[in-house]
C-alpha positions in Angstrom: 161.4 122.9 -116.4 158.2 125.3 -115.6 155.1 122.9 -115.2 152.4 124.6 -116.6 148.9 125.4 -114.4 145.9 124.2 -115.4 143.0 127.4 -115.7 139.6 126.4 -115.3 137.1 127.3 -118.2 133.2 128.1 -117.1 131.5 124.6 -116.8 133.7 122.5 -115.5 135.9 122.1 -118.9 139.1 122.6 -119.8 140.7 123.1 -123.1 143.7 121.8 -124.8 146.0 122.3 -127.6 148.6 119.6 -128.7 152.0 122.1 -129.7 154.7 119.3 -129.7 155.0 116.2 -132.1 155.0 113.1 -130.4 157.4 111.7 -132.9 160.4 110.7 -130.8 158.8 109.8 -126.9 158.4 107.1 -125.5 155.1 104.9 -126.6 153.7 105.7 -123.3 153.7 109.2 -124.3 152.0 108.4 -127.3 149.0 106.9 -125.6 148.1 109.4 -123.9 148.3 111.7 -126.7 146.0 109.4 -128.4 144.1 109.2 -125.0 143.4 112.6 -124.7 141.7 112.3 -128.3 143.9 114.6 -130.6 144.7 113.5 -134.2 146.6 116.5 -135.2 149.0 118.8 -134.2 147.9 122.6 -133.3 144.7 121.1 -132.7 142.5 122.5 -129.8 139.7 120.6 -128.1 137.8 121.2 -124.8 137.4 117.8 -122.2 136.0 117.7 -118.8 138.1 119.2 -116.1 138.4 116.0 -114.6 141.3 114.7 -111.9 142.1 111.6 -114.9 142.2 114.4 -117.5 144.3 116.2 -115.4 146.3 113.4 -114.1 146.9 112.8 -118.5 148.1 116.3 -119.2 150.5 116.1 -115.8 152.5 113.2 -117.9 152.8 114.9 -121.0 153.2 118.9 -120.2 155.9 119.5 -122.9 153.5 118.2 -125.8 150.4 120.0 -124.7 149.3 123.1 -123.2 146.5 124.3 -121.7 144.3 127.2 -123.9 142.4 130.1 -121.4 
């Protein structure tokens, strides 16, 4: 499996789009999902580029992606 790089967006943010249903992972999966703040699938929002935001979208690459 390719791990996907993270690309820095102007400000110190990065943004995210949830493109995989959490539906069968584990519940540990689902946290961060829920962590990270989405509520709905396709959905695209913008967090700080932090190393804990990071260090959340590391776990969960196949349900999330990150937007240029």
């Amino acid at each position: 499996m390719t791990t996907k790089t993270s690309k820095l967006v102007a400000g110190g943010k990065i943004q995210l789009k949830w493109v995989r249903s959490a539906i069968c992972t584990p519940m540990k999966h689902k946290k961060v999902v829920k962590g990270l703040g989405f509520t709905r699938l396709n959905q695209v929002i913008e967090r700080p580029d932090t190393a804990a935001i990071r260090g959340m979208v590391k776990k969960i690459p196949h349900l999330v992606e990150i937007v240029e």
